[in-house]
Gaussian input, Z-matrix of N, CA and C with variables (Angstrom, degrees):
# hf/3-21g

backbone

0 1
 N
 C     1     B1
 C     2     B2     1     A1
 N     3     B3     2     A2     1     D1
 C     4     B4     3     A3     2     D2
 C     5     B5     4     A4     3     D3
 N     6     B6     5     A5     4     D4
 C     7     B7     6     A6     5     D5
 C     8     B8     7     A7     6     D6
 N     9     B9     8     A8     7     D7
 C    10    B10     9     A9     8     D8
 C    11    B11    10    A10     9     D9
 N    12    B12    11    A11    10    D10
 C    13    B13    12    A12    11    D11
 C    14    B14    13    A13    12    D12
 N    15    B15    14    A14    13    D13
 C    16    B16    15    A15    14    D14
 C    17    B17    16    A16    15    D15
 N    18    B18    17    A17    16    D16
 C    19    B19    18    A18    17    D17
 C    20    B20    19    A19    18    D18
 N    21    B21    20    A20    19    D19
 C    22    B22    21    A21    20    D20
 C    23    B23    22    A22    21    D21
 N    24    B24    23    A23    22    D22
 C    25    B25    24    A24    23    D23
 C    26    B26    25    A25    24    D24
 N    27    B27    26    A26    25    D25
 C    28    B28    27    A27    26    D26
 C    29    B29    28    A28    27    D27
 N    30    B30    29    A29    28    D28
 C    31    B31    30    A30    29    D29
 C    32    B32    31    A31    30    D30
 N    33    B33    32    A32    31    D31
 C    34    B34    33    A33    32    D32
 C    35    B35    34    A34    33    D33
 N    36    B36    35    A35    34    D34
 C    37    B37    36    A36    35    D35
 C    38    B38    37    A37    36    D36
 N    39    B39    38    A38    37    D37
 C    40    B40    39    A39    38    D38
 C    41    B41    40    A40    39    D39
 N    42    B42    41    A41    40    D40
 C    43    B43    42    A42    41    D41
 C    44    B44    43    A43    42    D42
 N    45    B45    44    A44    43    D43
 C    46    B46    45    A45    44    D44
 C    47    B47    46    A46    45    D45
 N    48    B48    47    A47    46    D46
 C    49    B49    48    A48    47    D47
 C    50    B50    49    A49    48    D48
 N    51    B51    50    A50    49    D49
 C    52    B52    51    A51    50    D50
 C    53    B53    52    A52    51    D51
 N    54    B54    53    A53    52    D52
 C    55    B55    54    A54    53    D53
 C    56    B56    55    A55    54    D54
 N    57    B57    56    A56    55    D55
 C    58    B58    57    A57    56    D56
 C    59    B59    58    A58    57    D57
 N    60    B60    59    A59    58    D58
 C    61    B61    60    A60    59    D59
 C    62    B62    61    A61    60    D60
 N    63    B63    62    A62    61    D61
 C    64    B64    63    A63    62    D62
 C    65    B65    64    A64    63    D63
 N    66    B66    65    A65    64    D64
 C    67    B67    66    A66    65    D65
 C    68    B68    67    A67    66    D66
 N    69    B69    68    A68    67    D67
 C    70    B70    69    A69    68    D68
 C    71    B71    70    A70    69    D69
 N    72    B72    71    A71    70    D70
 C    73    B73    72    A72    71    D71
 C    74    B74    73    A73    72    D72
 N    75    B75    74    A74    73    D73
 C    76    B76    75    A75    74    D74
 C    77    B77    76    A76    75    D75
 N    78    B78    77    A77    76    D76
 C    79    B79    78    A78    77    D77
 C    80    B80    79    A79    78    D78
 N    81    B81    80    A80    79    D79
 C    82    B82    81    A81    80    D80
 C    83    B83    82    A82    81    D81
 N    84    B84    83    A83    82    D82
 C    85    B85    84    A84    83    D83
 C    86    B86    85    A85    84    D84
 N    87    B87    86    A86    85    D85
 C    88    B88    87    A87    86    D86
 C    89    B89    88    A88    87    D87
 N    90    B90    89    A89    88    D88
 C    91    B91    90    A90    89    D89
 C    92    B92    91    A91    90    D90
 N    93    B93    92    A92    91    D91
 C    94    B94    93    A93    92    D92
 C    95    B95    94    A94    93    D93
 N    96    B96    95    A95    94    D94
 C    97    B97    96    A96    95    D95
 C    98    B98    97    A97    96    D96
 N    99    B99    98    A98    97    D97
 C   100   B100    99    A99    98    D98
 C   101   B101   100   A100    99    D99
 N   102   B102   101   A101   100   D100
 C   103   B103   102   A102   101   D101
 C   104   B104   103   A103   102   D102
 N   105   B105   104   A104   103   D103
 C   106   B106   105   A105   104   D104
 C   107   B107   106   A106   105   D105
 N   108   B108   107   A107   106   D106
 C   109   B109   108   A108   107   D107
 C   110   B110   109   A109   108   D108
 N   111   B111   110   A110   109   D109
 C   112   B112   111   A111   110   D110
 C   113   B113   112   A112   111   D111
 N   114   B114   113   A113   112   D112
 C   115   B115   114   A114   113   D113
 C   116   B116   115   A115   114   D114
 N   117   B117   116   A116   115   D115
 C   118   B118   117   A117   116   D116
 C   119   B119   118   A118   117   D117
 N   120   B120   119   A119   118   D118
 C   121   B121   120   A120   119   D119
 C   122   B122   121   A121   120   D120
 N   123   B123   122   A122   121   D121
 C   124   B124   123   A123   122   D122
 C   125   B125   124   A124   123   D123
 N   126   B126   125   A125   124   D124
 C   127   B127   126   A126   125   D125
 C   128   B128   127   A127   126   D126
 N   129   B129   128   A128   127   D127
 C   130   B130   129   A129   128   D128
 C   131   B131   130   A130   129   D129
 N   132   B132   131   A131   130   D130
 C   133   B133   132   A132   131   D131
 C   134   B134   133   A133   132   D132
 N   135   B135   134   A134   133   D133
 C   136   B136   135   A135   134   D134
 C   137   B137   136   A136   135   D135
 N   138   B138   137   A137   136   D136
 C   139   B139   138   A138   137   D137
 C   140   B140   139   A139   138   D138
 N   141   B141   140   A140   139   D139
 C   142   B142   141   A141   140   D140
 C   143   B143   142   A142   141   D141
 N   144   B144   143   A143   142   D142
 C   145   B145   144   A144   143   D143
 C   146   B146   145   A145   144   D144
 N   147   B147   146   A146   145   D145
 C   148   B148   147   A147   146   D146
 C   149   B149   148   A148   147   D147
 N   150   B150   149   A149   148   D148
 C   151   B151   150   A150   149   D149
 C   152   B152   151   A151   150   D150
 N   153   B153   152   A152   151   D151
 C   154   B154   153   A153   152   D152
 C   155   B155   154   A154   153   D153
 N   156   B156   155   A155   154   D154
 C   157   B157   156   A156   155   D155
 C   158   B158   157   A157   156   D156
 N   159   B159   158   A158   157   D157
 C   160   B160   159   A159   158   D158
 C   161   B161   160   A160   159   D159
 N   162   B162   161   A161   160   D160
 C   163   B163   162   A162   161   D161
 C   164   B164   163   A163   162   D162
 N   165   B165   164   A164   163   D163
 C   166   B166   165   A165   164   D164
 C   167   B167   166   A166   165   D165
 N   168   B168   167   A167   166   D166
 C   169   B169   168   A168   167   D167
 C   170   B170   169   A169   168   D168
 N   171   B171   170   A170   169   D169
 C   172   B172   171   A171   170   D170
 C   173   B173   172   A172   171   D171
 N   174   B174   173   A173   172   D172
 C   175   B175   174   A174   173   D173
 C   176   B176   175   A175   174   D174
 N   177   B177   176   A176   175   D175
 C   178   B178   177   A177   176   D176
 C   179   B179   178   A178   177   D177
 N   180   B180   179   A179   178   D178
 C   181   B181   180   A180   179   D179
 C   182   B182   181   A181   180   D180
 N   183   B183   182   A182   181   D181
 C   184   B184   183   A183   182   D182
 C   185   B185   184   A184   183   D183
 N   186   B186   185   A185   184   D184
 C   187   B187   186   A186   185   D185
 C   188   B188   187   A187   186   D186
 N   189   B189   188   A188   187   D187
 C   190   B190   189   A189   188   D188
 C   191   B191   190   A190   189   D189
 N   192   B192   191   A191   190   D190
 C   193   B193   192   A192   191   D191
 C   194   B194   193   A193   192   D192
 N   195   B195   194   A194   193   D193
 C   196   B196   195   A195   194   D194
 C   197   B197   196   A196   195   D195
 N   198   B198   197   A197   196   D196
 C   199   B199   198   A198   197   D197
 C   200   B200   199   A199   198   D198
 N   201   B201   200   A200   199   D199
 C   202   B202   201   A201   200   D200
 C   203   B203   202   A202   201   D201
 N   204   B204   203   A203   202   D202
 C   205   B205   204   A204   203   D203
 C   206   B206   205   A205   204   D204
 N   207   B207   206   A206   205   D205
 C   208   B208   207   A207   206   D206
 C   209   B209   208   A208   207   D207
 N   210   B210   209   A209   208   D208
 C   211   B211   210   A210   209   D209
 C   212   B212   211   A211   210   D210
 N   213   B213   212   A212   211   D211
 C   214   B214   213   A213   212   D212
 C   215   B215   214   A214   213   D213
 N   216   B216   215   A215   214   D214
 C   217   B217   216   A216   215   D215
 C   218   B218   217   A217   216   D216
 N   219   B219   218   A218   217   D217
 C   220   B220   219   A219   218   D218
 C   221   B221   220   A220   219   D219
 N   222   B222   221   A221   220   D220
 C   223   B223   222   A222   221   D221
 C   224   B224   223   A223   222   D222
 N   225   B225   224   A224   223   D223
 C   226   B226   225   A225   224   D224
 C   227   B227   226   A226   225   D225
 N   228   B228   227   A227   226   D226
 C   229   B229   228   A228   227   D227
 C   230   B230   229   A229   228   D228
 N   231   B231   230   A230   229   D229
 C   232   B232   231   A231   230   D230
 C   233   B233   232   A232   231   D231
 N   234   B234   233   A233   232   D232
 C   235   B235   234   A234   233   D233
 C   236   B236   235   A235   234   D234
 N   237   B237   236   A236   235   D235
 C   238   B238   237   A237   236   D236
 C   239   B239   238   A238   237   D237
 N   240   B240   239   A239   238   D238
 C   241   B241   240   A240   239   D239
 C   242   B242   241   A241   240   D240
 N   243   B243   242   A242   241   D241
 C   244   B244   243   A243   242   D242
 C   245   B245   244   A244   243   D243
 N   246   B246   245   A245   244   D244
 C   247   B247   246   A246   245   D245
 C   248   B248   247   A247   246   D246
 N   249   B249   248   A248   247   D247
 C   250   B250   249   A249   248   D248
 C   251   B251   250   A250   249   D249
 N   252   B252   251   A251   250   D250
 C   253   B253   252   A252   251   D251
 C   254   B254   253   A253   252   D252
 N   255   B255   254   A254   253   D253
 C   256   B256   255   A255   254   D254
 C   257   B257   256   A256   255   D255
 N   258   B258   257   A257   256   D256
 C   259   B259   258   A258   257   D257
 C   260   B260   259   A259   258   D258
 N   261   B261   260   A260   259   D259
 C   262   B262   261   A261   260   D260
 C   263   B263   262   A262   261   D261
 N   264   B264   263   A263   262   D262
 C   265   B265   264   A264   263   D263
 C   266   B266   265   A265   264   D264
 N   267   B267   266   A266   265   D265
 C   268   B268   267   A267   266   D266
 C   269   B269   268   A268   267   D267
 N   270   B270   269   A269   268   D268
 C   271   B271   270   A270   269   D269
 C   272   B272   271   A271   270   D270
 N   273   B273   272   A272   271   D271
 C   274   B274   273   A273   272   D272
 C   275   B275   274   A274   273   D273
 N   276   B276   275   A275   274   D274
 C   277   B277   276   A276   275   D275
 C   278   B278   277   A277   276   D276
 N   279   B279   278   A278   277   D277
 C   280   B280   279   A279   278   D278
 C   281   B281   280   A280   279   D279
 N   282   B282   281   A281   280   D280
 C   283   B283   282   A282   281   D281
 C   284   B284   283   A283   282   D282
 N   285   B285   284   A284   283   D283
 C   286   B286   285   A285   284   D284
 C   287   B287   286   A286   285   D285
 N   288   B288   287   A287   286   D286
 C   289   B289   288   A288   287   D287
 C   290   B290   289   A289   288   D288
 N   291   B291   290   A290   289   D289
 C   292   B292   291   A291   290   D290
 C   293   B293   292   A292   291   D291
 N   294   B294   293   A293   292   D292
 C   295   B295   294   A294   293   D293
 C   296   B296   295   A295   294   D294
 N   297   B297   296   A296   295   D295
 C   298   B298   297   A297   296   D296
 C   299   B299   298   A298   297   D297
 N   300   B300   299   A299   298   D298
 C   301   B301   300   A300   299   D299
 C   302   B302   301   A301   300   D300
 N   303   B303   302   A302   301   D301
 C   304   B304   303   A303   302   D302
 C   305   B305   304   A304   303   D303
 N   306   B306   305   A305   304   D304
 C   307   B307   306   A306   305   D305
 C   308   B308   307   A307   306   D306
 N   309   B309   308   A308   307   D307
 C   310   B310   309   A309   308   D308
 C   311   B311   310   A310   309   D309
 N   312   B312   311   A311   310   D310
 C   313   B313   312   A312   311   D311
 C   314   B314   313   A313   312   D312
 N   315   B315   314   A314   313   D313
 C   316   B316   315   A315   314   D314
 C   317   B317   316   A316   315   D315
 N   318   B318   317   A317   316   D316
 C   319   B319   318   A318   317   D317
 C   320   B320   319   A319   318   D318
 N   321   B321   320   A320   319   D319
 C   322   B322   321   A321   320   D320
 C   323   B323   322   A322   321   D321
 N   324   B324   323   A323   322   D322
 C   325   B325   324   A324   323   D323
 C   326   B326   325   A325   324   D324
 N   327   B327   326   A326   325   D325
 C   328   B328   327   A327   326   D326
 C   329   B329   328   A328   327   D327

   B1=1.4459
   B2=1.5275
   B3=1.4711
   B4=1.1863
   B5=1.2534
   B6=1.4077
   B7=1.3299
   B8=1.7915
   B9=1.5454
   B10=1.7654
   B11=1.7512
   B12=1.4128
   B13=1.4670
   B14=1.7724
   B15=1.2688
   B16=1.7991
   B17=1.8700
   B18=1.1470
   B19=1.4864
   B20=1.6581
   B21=1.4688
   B22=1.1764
   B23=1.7448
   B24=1.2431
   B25=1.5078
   B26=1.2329
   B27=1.4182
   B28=1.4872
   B29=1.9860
   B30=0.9556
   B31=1.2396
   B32=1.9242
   B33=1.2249
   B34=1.5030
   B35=1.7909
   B36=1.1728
   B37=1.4235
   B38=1.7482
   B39=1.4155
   B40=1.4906
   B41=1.7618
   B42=1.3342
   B43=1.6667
   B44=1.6165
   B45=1.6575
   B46=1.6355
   B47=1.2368
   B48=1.2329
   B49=1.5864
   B50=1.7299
   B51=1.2773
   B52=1.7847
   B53=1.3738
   B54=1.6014
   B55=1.8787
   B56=1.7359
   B57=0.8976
   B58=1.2391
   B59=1.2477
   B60=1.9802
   B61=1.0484
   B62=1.5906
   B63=1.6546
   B64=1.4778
   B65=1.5087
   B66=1.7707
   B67=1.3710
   B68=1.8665
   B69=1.0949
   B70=1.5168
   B71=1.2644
   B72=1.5643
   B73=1.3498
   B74=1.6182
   B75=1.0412
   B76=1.1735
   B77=1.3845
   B78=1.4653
   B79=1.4051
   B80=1.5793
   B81=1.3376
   B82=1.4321
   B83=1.8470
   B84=1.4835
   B85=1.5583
   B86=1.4152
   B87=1.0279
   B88=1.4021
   B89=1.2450
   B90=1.8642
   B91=1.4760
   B92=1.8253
   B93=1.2609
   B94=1.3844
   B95=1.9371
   B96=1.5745
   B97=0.9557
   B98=1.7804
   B99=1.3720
   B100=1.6080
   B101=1.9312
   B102=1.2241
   B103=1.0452
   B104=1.8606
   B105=1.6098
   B106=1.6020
   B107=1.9762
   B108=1.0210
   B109=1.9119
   B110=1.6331
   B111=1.3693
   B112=1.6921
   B113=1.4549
   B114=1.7590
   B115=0.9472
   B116=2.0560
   B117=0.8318
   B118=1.2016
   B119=1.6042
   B120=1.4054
   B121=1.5538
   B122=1.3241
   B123=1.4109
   B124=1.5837
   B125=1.5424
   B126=0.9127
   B127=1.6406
   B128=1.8275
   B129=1.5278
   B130=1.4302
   B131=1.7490
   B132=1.3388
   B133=1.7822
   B134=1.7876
   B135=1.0317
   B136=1.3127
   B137=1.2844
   B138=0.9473
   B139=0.8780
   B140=1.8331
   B141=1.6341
   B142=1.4362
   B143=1.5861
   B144=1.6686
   B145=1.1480
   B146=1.7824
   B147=1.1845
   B148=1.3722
   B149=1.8809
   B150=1.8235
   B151=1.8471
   B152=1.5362
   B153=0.9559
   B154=1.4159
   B155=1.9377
   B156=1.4791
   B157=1.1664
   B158=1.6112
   B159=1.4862
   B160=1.0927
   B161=1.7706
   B162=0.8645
   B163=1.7094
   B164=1.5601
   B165=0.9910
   B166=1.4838
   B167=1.4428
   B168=1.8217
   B169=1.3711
   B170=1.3717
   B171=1.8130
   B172=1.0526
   B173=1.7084
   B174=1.1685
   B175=1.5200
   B176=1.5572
   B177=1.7572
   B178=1.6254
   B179=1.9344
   B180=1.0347
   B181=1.6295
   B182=0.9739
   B183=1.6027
   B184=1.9383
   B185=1.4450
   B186=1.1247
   B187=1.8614
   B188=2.0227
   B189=1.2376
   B190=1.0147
   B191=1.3621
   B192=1.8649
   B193=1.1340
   B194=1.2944
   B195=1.6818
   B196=1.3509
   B197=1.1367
   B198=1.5158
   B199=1.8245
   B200=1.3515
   B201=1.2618
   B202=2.0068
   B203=1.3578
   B204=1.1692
   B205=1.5252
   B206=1.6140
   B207=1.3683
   B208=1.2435
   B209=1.6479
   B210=1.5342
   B211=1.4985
   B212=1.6604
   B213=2.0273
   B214=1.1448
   B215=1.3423
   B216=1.2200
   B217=1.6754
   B218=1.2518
   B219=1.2438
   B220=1.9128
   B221=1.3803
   B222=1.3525
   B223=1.6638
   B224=1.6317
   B225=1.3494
   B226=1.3635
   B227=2.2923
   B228=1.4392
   B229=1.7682
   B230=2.2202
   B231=1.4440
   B232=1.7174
   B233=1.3791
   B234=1.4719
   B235=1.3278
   B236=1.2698
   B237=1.5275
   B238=1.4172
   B239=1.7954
   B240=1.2421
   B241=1.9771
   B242=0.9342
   B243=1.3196
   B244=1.6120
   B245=1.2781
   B246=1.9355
   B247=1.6629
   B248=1.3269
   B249=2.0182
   B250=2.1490
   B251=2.0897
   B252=0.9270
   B253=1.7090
   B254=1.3097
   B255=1.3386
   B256=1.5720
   B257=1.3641
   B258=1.2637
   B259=1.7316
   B260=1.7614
   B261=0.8600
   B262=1.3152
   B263=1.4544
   B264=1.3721
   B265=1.3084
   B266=1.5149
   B267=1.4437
   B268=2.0319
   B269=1.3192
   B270=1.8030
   B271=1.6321
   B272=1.5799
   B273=1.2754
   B274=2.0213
   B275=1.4394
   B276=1.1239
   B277=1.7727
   B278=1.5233
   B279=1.6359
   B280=2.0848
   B281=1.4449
   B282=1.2878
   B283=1.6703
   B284=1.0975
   B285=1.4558
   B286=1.3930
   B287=1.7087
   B288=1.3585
   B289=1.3283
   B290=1.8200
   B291=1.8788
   B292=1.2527
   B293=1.8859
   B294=0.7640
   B295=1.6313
   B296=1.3239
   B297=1.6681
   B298=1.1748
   B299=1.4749
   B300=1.3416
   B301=1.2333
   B302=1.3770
   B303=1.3472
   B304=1.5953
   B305=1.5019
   B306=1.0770
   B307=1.9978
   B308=0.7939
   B309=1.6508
   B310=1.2628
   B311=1.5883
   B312=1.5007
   B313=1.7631
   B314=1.4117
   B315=1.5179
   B316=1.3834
   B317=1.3861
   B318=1.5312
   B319=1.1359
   B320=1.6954
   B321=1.6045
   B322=1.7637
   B323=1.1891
   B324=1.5264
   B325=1.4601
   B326=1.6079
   B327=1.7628
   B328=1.0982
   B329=1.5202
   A1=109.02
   A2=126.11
   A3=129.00
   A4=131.43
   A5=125.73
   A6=113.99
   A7=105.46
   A8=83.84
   A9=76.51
   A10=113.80
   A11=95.22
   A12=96.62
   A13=90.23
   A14=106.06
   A15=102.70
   A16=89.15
   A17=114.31
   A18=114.74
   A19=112.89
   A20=110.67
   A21=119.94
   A22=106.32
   A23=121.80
   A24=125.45
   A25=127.40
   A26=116.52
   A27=119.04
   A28=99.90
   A29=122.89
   A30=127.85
   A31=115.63
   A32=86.45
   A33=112.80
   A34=116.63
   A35=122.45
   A36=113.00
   A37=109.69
   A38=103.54
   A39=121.80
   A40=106.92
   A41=102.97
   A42=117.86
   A43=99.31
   A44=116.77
   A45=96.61
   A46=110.95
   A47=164.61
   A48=163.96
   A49=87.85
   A50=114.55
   A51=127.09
   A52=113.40
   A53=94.09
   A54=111.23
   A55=98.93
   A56=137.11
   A57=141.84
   A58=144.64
   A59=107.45
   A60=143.00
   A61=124.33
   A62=102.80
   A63=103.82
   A64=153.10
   A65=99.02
   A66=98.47
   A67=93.74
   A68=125.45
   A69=112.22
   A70=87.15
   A71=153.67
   A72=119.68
   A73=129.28
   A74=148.31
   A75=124.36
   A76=121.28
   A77=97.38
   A78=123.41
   A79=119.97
   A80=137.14
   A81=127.64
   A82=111.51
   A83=92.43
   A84=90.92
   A85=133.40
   A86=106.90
   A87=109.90
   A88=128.92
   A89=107.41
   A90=98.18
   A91=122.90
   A92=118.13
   A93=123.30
   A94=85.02
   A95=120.88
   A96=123.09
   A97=130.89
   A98=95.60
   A99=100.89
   A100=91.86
   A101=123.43
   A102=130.47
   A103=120.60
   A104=75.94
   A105=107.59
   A106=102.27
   A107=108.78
   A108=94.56
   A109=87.91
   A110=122.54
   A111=127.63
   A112=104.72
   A113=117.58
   A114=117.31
   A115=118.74
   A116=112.21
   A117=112.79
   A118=124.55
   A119=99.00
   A120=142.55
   A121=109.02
   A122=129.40
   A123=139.23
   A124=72.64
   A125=136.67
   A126=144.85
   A127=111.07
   A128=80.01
   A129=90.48
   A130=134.32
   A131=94.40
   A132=122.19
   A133=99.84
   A134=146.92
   A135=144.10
   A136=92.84
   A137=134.26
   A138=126.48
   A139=143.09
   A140=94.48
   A141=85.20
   A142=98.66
   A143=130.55
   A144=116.70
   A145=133.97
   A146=105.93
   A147=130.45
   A148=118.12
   A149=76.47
   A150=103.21
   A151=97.14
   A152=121.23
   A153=132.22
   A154=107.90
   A155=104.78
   A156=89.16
   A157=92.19
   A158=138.46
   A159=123.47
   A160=112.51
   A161=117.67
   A162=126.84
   A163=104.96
   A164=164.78
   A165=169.14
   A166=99.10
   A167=102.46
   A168=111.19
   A169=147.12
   A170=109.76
   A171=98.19
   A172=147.89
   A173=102.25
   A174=124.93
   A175=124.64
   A176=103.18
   A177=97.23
   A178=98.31
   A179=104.34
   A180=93.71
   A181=116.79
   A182=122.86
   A183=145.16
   A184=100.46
   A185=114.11
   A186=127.16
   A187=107.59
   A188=112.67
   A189=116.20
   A190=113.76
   A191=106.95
   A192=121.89
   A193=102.99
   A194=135.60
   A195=148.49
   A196=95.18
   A197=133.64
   A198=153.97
   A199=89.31
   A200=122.01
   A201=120.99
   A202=106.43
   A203=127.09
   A204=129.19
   A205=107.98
   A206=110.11
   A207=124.65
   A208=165.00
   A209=116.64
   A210=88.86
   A211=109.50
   A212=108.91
   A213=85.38
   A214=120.14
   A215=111.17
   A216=126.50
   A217=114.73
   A218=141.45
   A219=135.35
   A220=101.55
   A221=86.07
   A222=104.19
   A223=127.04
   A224=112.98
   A225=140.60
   A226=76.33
   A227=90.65
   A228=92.20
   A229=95.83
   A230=85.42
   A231=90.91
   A232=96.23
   A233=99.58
   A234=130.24
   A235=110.88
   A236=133.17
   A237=105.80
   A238=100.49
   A239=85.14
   A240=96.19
   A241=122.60
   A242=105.32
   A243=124.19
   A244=96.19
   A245=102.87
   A246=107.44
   A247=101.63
   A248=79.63
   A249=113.37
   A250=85.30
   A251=99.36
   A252=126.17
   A253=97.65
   A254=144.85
   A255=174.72
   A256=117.03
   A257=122.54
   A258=109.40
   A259=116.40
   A260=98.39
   A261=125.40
   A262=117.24
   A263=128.94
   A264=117.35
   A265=102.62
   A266=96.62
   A267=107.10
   A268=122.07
   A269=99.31
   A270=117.72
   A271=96.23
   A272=120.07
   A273=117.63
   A274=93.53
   A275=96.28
   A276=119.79
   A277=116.06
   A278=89.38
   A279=98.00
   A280=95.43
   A281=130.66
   A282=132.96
   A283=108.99
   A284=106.15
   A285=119.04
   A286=95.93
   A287=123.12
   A288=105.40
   A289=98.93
   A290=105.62
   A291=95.95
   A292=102.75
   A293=105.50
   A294=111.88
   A295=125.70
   A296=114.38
   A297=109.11
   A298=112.36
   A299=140.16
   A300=145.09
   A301=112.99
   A302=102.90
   A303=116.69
   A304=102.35
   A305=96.96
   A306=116.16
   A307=127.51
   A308=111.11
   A309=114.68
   A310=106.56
   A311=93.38
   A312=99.38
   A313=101.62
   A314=123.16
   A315=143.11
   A316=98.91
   A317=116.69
   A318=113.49
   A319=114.43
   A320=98.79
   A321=103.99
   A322=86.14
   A323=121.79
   A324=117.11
   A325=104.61
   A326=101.06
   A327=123.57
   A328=143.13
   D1=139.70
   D2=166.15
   D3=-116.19
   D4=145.03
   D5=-176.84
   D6=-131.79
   D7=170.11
   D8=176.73
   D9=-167.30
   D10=167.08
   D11=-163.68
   D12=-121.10
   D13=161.11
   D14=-169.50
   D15=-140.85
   D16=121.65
   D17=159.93
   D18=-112.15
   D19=124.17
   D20=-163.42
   D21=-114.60
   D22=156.23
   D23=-175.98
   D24=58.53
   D25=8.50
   D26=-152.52
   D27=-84.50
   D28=139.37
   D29=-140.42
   D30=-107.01
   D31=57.17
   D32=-170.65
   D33=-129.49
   D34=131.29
   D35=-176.97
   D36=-58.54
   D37=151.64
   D38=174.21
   D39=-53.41
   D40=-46.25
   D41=-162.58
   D42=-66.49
   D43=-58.74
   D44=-179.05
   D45=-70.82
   D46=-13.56
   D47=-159.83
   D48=-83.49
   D49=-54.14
   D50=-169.98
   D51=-47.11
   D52=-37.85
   D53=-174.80
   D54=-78.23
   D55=-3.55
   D56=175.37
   D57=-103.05
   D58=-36.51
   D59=170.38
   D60=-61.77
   D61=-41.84
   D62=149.60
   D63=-68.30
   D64=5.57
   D65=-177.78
   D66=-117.94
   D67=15.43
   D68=170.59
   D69=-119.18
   D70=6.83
   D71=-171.06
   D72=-75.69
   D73=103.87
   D74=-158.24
   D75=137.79
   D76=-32.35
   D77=-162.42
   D78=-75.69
   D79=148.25
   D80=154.28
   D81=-40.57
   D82=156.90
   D83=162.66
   D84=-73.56
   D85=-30.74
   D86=167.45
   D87=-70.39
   D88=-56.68
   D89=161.58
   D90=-37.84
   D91=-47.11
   D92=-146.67
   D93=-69.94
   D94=-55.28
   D95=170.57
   D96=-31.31
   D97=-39.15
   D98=-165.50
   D99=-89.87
   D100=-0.78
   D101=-165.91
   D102=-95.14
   D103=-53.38
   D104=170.31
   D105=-69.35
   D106=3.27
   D107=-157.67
   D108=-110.09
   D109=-2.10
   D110=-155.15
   D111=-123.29
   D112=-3.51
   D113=-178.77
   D114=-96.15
   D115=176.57
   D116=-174.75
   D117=-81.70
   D118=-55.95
   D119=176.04
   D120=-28.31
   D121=145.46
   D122=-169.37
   D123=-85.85
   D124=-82.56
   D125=178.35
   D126=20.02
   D127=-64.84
   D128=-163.78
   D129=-83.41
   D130=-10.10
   D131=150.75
   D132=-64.86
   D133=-76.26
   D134=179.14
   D135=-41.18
   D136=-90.48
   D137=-155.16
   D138=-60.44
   D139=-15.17
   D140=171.57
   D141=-96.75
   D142=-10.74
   D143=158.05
   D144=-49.02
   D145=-29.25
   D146=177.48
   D147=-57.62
   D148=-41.63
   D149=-173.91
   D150=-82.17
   D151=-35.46
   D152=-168.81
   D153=-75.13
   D154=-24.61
   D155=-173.77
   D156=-109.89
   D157=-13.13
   D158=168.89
   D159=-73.84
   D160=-18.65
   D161=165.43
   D162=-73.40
   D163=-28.41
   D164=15.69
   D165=104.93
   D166=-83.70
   D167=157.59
   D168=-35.19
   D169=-58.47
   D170=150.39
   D171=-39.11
   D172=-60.16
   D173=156.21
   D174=-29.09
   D175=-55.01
   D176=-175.21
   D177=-94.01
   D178=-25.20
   D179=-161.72
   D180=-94.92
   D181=-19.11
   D182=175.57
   D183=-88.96
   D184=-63.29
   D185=-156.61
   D186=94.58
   D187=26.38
   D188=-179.76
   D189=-104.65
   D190=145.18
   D191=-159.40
   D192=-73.56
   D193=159.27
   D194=-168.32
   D195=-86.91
   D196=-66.49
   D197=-176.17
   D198=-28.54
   D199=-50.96
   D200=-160.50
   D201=-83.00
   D202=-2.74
   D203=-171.55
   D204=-84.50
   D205=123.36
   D206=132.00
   D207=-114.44
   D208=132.86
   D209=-153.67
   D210=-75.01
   D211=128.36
   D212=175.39
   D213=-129.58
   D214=43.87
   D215=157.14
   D216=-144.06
   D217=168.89
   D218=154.30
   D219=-172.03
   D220=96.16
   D221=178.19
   D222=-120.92
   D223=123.35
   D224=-118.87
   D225=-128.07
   D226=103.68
   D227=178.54
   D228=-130.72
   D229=160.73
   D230=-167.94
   D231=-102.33
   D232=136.78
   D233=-175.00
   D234=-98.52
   D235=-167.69
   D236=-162.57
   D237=-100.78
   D238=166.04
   D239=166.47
   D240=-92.90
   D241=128.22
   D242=158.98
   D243=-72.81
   D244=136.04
   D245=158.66
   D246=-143.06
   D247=130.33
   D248=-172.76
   D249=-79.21
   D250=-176.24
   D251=165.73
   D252=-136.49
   D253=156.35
   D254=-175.96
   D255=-131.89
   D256=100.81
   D257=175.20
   D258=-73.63
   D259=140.65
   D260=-163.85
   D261=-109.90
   D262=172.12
   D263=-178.06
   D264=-80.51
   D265=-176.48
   D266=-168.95
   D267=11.40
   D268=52.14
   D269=156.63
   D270=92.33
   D271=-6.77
   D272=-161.87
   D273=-68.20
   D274=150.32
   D275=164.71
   D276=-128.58
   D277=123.29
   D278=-174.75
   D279=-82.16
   D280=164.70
   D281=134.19
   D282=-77.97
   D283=134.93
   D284=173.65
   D285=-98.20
   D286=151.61
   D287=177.76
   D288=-136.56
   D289=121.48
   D290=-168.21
   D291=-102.55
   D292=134.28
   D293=-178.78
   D294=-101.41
   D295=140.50
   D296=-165.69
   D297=-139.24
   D298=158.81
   D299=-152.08
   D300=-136.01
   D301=150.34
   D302=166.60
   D303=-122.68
   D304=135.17
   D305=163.34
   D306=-134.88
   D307=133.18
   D308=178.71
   D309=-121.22
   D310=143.81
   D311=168.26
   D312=-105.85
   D313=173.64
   D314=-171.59
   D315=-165.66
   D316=104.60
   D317=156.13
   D318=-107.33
   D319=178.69
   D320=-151.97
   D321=-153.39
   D322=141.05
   D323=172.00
   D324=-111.41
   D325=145.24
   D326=-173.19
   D327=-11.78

């Protein structure tokens, strides 16, 4: 059985979440947690919150144990852009382009 938690709009580029997403995939929940909690990265606060609430789920809405969980997808898709302008010299305006993400976890027990 799988369950899953989806965080949508959250206001972080697709590309760093990606650099991250490949080193918990696979993993227990806990491991991936105690893993994600040692890292530096804005990334990885989203993201073990994400894990945290699809484990949550499991738990209240399955009756399934946390220990048996593994994550076995986390897929990191682009949400839409915000676009800033920047003034610039002789009146120019840059786009700033702010990017935003959806994630989803899927966990699967063992």
């Amino acid at each position: 059985m799988d369950v899953q938690a989806v965080g949508k709009y959250i206001r972080i580029s697709p590309q760093k979440v990606r650099k991250l997403a490949g080193q918990i995939k696979g993993k227990a929940v806990g491991e991936a947690l105690n893993i994600l909690s040692f890292m530096p990265q804005k990334s990885a606060r989203i993201v073990r919150k994400i894990i945290n609430s699809a484990a949550a789920n499991a738990d209240h809405n399955n009756k399934l144990d946390i220990d048996d969980l593994i994550i076995s997808n986390l897929m990191v898709d682009q949400g839409p852009t915000l676009k800033r302008f920047k003034a610039r010299a002789r009146g120019r305006g840059s786009r700033i382009l702010k990017r935003t993400s959806h994630i989803t976890v899927i966990l699967a027990e063992k």
